[in-house]
VMD Tcl script that builds the backbone (N, CA, C; Angstrom):
set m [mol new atoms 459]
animate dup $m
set s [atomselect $m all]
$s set {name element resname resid chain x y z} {
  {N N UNK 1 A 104.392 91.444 93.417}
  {CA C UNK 1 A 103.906 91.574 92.059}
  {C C UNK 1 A 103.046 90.354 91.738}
  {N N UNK 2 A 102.253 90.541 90.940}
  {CA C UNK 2 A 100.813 89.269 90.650}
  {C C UNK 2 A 101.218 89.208 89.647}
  {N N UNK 3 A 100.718 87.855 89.238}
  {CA C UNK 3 A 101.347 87.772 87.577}
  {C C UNK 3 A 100.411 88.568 86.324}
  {N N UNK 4 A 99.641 89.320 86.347}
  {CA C UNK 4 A 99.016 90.713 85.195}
  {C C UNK 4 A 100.016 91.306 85.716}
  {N N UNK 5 A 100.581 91.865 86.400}
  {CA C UNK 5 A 101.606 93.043 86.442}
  {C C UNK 5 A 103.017 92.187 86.078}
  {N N UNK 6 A 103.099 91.466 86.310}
  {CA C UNK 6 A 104.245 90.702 85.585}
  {C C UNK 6 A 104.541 90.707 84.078}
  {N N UNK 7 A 103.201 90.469 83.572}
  {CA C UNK 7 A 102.932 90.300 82.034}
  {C C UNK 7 A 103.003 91.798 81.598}
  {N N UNK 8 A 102.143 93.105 82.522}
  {CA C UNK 8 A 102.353 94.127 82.093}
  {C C UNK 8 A 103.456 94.116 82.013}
  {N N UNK 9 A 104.200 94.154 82.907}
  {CA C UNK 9 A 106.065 94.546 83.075}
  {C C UNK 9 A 106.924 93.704 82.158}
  {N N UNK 10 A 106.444 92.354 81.619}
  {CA C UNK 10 A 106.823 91.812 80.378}
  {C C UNK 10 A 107.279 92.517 79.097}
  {N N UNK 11 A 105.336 92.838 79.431}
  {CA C UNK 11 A 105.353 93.657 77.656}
  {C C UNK 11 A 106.186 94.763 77.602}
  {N N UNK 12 A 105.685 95.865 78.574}
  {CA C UNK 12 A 106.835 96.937 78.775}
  {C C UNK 12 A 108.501 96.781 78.126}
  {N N UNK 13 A 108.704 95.658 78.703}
  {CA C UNK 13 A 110.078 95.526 78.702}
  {C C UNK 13 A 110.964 94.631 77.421}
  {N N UNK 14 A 109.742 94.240 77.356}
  {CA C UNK 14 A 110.224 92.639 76.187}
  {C C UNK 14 A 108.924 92.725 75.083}
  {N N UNK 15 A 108.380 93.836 74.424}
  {CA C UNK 15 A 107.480 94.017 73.142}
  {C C UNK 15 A 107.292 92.733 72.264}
  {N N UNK 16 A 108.727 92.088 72.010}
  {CA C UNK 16 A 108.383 91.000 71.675}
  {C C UNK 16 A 108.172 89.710 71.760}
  {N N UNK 17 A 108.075 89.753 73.243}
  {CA C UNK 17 A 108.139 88.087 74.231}
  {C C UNK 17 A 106.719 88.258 74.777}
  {N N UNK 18 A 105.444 89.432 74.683}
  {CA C UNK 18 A 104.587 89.955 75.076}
  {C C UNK 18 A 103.499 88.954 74.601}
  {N N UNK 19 A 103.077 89.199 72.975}
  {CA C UNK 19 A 102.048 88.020 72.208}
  {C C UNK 19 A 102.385 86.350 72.469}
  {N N UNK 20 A 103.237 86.319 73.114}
  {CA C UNK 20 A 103.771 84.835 73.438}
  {C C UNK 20 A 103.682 84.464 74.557}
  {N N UNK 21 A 103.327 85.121 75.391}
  {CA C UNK 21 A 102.764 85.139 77.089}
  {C C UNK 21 A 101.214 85.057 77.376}
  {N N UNK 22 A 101.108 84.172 78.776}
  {CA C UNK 22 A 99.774 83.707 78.553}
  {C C UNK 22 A 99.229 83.598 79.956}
  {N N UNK 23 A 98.313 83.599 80.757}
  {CA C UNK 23 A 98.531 83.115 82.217}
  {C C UNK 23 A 97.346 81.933 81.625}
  {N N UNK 24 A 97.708 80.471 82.396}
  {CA C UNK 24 A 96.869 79.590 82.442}
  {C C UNK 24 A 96.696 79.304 83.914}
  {N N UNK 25 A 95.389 79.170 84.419}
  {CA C UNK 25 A 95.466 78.338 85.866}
  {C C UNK 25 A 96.527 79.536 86.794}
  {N N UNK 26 A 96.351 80.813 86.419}
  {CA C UNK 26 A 96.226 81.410 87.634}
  {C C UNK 26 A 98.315 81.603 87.257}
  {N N UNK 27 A 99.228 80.774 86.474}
  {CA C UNK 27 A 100.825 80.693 86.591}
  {C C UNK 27 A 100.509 81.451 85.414}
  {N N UNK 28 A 101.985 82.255 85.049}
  {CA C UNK 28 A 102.320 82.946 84.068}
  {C C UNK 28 A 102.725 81.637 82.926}
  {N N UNK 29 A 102.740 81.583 81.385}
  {CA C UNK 29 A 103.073 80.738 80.859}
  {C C UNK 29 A 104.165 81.624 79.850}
  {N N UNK 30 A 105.081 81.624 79.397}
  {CA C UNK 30 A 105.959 81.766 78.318}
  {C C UNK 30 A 106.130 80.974 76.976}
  {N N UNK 31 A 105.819 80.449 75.993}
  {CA C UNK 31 A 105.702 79.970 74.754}
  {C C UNK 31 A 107.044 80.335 73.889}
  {N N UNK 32 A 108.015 79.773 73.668}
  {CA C UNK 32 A 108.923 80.633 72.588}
  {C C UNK 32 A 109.478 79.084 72.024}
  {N N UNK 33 A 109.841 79.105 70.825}
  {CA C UNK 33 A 110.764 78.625 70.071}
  {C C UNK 33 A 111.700 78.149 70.397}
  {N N UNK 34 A 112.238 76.960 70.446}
  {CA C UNK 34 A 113.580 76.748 71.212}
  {C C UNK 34 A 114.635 77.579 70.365}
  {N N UNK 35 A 114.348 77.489 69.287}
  {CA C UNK 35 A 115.850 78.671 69.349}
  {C C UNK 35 A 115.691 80.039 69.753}
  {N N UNK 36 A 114.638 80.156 70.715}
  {CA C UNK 36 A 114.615 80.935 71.404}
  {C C UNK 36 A 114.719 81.072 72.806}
  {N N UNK 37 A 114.552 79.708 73.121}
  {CA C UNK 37 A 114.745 79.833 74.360}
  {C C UNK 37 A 115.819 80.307 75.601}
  {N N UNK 38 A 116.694 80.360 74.923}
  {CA C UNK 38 A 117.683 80.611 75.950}
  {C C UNK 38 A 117.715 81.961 75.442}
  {N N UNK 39 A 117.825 82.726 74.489}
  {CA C UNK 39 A 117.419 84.593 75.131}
  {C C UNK 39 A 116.277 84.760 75.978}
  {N N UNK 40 A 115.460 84.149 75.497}
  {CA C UNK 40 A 114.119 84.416 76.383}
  {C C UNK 40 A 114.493 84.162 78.138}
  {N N UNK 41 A 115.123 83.151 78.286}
  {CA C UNK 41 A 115.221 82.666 79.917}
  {C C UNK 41 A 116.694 83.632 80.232}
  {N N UNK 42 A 117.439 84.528 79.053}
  {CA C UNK 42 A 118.487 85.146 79.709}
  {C C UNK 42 A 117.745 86.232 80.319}
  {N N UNK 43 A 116.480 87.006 79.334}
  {CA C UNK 43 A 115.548 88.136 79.791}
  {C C UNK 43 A 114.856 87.853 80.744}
  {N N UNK 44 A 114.243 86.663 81.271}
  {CA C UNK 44 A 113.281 86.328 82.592}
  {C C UNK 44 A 114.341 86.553 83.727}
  {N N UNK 45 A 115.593 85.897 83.125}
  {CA C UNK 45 A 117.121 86.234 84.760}
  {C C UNK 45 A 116.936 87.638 84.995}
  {N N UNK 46 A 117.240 87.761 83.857}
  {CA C UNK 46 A 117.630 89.562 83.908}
  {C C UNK 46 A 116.601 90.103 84.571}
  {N N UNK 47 A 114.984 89.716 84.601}
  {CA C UNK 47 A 114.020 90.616 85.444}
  {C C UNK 47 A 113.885 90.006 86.949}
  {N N UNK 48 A 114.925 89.730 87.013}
  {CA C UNK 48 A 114.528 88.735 88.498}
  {C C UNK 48 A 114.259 87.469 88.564}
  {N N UNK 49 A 113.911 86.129 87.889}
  {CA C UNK 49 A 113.911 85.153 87.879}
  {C C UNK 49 A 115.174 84.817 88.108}
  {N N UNK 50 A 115.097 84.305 89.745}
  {CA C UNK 50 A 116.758 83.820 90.054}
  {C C UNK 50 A 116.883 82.577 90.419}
  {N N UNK 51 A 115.246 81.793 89.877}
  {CA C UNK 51 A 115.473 80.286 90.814}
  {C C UNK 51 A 114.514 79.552 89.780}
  {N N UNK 52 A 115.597 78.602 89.370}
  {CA C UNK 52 A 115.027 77.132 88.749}
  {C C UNK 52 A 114.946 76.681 89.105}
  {N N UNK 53 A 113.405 75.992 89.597}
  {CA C UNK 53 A 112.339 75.091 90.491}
  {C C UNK 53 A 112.370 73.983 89.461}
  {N N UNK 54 A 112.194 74.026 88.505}
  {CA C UNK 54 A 112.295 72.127 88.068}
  {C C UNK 54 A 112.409 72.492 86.537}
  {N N UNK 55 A 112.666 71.200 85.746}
  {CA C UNK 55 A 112.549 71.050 84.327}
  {C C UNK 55 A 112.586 69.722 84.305}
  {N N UNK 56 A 111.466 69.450 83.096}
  {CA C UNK 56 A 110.920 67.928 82.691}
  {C C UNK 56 A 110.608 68.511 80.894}
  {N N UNK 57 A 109.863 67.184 80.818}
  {CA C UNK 57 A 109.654 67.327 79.423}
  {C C UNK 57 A 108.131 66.412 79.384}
  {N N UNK 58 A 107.505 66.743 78.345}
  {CA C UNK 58 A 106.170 66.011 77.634}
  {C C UNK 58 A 105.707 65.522 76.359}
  {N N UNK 59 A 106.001 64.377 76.081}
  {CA C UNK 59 A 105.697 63.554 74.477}
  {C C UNK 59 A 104.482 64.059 74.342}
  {N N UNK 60 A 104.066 65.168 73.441}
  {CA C UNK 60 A 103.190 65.491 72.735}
  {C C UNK 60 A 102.939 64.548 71.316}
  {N N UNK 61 A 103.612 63.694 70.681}
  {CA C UNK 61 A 103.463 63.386 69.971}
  {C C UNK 61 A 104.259 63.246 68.708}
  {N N UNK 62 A 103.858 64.197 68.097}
  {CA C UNK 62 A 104.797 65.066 67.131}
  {C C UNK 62 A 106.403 65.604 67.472}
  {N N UNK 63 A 105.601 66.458 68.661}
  {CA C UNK 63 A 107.104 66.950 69.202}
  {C C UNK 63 A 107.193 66.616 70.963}
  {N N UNK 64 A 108.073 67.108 71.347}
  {CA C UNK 64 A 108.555 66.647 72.677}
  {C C UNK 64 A 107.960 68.405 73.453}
  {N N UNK 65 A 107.630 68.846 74.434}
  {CA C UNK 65 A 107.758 69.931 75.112}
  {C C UNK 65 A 108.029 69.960 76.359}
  {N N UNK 66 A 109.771 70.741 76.210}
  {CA C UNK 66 A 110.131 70.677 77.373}
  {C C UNK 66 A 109.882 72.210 78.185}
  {N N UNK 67 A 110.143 71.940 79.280}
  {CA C UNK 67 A 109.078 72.880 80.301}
  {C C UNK 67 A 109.896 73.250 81.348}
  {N N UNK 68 A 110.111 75.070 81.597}
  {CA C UNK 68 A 110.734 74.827 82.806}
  {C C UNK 68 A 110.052 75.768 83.865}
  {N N UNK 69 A 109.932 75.807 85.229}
  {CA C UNK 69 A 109.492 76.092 85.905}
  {C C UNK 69 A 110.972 77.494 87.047}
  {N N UNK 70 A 110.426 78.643 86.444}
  {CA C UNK 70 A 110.646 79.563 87.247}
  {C C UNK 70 A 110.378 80.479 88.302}
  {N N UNK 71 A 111.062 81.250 89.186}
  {CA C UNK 71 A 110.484 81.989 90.087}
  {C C UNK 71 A 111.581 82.768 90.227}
  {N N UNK 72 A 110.944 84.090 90.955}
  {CA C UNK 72 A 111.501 85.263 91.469}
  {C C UNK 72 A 111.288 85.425 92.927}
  {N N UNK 73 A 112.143 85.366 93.434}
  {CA C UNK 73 A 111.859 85.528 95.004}
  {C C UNK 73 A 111.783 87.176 95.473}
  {N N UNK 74 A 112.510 88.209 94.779}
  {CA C UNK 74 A 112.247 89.143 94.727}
  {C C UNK 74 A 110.764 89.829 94.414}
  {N N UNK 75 A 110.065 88.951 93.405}
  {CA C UNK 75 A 108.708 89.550 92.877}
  {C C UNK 75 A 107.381 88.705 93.929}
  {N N UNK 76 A 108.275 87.676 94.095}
  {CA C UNK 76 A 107.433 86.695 94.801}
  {C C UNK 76 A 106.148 85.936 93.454}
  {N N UNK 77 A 106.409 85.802 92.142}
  {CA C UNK 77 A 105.997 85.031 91.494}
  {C C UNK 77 A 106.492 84.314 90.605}
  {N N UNK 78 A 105.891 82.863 89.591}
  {CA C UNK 78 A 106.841 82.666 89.259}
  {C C UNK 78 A 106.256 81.797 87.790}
  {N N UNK 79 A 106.916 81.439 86.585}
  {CA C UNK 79 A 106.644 81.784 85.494}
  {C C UNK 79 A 106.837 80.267 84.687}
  {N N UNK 80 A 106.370 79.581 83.968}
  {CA C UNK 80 A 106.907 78.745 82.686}
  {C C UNK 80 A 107.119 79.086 81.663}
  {N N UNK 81 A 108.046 78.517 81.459}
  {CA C UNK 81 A 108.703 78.684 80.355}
  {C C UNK 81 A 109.034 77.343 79.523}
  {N N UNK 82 A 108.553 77.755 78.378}
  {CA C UNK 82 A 108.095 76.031 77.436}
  {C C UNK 82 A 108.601 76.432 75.863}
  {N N UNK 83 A 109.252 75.245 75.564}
  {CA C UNK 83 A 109.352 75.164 73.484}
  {C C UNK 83 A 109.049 74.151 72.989}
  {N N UNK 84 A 108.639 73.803 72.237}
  {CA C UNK 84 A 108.589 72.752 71.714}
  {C C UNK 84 A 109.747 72.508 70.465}
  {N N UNK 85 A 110.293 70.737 70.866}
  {CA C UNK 85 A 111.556 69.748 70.315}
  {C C UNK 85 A 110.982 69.315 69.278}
  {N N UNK 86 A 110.973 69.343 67.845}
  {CA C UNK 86 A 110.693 68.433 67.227}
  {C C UNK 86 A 111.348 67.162 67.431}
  {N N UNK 87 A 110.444 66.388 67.075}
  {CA C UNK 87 A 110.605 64.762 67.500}
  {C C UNK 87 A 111.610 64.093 66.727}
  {N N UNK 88 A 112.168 64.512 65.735}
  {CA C UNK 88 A 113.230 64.256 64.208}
  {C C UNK 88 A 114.411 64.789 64.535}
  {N N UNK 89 A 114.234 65.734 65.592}
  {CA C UNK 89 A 115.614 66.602 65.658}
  {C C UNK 89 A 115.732 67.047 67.180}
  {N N UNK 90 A 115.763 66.005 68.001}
  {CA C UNK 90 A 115.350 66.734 69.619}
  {C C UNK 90 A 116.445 67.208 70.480}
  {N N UNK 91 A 116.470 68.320 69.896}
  {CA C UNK 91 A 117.712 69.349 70.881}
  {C C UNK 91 A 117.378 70.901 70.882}
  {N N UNK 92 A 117.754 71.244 72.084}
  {CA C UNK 92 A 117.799 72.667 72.080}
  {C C UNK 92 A 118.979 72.917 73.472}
  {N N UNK 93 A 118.913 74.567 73.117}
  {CA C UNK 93 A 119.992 74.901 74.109}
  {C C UNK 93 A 119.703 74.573 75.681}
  {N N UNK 94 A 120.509 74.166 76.050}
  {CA C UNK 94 A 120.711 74.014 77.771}
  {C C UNK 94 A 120.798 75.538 78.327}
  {N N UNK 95 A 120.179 75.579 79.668}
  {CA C UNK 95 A 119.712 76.662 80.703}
  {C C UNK 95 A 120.959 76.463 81.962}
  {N N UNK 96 A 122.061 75.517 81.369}
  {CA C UNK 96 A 122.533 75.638 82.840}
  {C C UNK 96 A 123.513 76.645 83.356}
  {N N UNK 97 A 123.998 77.448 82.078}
  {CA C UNK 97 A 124.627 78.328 82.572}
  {C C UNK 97 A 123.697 79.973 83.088}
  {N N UNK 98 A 122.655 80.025 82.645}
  {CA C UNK 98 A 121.738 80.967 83.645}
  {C C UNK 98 A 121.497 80.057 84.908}
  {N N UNK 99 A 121.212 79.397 85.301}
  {CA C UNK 99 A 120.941 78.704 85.789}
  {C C UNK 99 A 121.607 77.175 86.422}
  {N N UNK 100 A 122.723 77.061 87.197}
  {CA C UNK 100 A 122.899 75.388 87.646}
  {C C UNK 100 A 122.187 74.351 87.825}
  {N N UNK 101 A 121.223 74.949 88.723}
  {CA C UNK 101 A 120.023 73.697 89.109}
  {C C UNK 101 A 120.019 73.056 87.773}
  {N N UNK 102 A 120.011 73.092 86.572}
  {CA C UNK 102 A 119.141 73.107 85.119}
  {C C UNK 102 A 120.547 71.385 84.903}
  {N N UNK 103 A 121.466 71.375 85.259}
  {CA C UNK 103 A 122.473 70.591 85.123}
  {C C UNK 103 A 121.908 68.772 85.422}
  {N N UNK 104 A 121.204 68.351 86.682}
  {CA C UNK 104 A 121.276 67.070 86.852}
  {C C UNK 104 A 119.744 66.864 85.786}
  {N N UNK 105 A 118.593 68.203 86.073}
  {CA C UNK 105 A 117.633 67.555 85.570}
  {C C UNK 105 A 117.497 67.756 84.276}
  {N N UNK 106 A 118.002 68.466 83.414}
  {CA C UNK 106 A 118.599 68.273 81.882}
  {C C UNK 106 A 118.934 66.930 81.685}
  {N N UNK 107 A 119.597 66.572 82.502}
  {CA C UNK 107 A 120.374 65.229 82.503}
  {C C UNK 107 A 119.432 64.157 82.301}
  {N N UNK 108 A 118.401 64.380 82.933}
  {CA C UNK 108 A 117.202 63.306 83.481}
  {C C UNK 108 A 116.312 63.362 81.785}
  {N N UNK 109 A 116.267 64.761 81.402}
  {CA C UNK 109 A 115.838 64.448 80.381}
  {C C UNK 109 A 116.056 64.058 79.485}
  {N N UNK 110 A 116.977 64.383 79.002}
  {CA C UNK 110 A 117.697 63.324 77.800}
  {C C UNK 110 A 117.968 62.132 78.643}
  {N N UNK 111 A 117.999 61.251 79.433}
  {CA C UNK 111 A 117.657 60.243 79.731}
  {C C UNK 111 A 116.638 59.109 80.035}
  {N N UNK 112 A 115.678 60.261 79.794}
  {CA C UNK 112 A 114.189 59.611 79.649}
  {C C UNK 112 A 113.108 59.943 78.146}
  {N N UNK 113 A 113.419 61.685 77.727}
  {CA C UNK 113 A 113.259 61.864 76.386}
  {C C UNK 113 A 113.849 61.437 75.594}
  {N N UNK 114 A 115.643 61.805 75.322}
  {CA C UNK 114 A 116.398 61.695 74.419}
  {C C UNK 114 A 116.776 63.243 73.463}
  {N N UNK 115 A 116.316 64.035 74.559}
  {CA C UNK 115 A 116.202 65.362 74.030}
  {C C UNK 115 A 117.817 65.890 74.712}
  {N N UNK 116 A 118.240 66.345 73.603}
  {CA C UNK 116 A 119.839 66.584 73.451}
  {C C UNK 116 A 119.881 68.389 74.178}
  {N N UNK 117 A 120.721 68.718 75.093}
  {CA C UNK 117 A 120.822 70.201 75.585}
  {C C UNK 117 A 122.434 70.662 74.696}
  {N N UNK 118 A 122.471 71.352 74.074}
  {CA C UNK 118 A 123.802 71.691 73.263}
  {C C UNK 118 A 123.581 72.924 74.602}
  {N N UNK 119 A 125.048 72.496 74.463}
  {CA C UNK 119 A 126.312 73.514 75.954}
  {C C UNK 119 A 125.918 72.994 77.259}
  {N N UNK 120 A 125.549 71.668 77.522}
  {CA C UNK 120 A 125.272 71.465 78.490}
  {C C UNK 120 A 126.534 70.970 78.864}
  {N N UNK 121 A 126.762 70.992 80.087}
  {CA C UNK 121 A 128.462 70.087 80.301}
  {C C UNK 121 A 128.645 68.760 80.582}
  {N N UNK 122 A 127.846 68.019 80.696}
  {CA C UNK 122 A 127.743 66.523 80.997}
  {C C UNK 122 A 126.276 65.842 80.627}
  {N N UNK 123 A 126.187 65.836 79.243}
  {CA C UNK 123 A 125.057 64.926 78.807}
  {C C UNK 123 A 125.219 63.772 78.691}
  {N N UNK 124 A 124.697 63.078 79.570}
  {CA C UNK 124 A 124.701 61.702 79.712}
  {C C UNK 124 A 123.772 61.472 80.097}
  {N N UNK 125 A 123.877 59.898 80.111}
  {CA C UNK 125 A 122.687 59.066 81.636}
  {C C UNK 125 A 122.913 59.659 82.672}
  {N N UNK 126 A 121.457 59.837 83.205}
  {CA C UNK 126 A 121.915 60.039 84.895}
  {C C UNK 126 A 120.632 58.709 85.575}
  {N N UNK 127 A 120.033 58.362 84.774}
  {CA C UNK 127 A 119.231 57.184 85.624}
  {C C UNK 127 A 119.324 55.761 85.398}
  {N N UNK 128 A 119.561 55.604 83.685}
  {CA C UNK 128 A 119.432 54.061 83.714}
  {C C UNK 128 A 121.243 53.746 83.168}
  {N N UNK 129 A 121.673 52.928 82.966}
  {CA C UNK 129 A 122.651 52.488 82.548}
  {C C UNK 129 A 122.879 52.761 81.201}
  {N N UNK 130 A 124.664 53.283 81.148}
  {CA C UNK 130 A 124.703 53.844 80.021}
  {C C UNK 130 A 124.803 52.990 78.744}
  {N N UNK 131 A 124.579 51.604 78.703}
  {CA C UNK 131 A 123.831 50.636 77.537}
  {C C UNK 131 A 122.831 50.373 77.157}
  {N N UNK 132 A 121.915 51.047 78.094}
  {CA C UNK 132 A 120.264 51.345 77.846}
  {C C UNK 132 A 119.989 51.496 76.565}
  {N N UNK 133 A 119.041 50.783 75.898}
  {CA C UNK 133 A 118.531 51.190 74.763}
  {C C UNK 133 A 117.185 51.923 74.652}
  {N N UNK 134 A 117.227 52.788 73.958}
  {CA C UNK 134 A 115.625 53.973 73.959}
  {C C UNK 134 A 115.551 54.775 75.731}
  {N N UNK 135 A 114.668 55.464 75.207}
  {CA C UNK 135 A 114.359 56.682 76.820}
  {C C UNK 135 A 112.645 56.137 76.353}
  {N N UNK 136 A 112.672 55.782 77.812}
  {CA C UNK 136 A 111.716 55.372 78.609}
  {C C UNK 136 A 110.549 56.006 78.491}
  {N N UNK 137 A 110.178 57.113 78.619}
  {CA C UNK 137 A 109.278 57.810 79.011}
  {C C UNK 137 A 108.496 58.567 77.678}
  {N N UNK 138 A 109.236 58.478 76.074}
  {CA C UNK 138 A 108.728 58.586 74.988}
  {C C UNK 138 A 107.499 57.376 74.891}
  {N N UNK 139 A 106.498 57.693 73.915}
  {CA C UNK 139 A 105.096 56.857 73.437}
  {C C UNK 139 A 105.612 56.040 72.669}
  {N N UNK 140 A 106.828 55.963 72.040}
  {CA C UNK 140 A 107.051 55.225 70.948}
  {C C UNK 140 A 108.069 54.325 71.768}
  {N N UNK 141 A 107.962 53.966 72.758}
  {CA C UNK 141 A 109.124 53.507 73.723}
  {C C UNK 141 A 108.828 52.167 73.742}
  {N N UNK 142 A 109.174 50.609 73.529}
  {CA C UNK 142 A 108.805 49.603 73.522}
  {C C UNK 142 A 109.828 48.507 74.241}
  {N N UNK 143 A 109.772 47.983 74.853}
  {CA C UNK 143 A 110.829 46.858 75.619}
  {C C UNK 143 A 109.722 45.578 76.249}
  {N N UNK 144 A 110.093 44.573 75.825}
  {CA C UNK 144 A 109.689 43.265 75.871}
  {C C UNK 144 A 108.976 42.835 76.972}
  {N N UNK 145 A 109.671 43.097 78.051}
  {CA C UNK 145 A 109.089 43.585 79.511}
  {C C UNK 145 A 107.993 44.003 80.080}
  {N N UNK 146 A 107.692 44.842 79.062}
  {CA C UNK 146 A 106.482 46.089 79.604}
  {C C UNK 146 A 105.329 45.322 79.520}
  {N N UNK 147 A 104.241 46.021 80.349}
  {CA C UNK 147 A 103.119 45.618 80.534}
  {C C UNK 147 A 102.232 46.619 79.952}
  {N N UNK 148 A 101.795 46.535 79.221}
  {CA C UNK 148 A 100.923 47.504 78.407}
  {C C UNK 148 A 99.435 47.767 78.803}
  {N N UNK 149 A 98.984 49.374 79.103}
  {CA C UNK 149 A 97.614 49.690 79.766}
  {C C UNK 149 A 97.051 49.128 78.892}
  {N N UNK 150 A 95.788 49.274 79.079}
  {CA C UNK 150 A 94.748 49.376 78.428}
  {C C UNK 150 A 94.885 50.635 77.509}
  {N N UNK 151 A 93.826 50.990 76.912}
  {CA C UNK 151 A 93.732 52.090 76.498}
  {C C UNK 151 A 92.506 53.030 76.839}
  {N N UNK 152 A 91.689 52.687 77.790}
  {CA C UNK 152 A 91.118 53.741 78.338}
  {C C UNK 152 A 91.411 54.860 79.201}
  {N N UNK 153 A 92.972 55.278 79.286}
  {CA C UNK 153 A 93.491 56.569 80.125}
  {C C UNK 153 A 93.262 57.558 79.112}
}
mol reanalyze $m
mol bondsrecalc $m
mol representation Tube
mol addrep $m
C-alpha cells in the first residue's frame, strides 16, 4: 500500500481523522489534538500500525510538538503522528500502552521537554540526574555553563 491509498483507506474508515491528514515529503502526516491523540494512535493500531519507530518532541515556541513516528509492516508504510503541548500546560496522554517501545523514549521527553505523559508508568529522568534543574532542550532553557550561538542559524 502507498501512502494515497493509505489516506484513501483513512478516509474510508476514519471520516473524521481524514481533513487532518496530509502527506508531506512523500510520509503520511497525522495532525490531531492531543486530547486526541491517543484515539487517533488506538485507530492507526487498529489498521495495522504495529511498530513504534521513535518519538521526540519540538519547541515550536508557543507550544511544544511532540511527534511520533509509525509503521505497518503489514502495509509496508508508515505514518506521523503529531499534537501540539501547549507550553503552560505540557502534557498529554502516553502511547505506551498501544505501544511499549513509547515507554523509555516518553521518558527522554519529559526529560529534555518537560512534557508530562499521563498513564505513563514511570515518568521520570531517564538522562540527566534526578536534581536537574529545567529540560535542556526547551529555547527558554538557560544554565550558566552554556555557550551561546550566535544567532545566525
Amino acid at each position: 500500500m502507498n501512502i494515497t491509498e493509505l489516506r484513501d483507506h483513512l478516509c474510508e474508515q476514519h471520516p473524521d481523522l481524514c481533513p487532518l491528514f496530509s502527506i508531506e515529503f512523500g510520509d503520511g502526516v497525522l495532525s490531531v489534538s492531543c486530547d486526541k491523540l491517543y484515539e487517533a494512535a488506538s485507530g492507526l493500531r487498529d489498521l495495522g500500525f504495529d511498530r513504534l519507530g521513535m518519538a521526540t518532541a519540538v519547541d515550536r515556541g508557543e507550544t511544544f510538538e511532540v511527534v511520533y513516528r509509525l509503521t505497518s509492516r503489514s502495509m509496508s508504510v508508515g505514518i506521523f503522528l503529531k499534537c501540539h503541548v501547549p507550553r503552560d500546560a505540557p502534557k498529554t496522554n502516553s502511547l505506551f500502552p498501544l505501544w511499549p517501545a513509547a515507554l523509555w523514549q516518553e521518558r527522554e521527553i519529559f526529560d529534555m521537554f518537560g512534557i508530562d505523559f499521563e498513564g505513563h508508568p514511570d515518568m521520570r529522568r531517564i538522562l540527566l540526574p534526578d536534581d536537574w534543574v529545567g529540560h535542556p532542550l526547551r529555547r527558554d532553557y538557560t544554565d550558566d555553563r552554556m555557550i551561546r550561538r550566535p544567532d545566525y542559524i
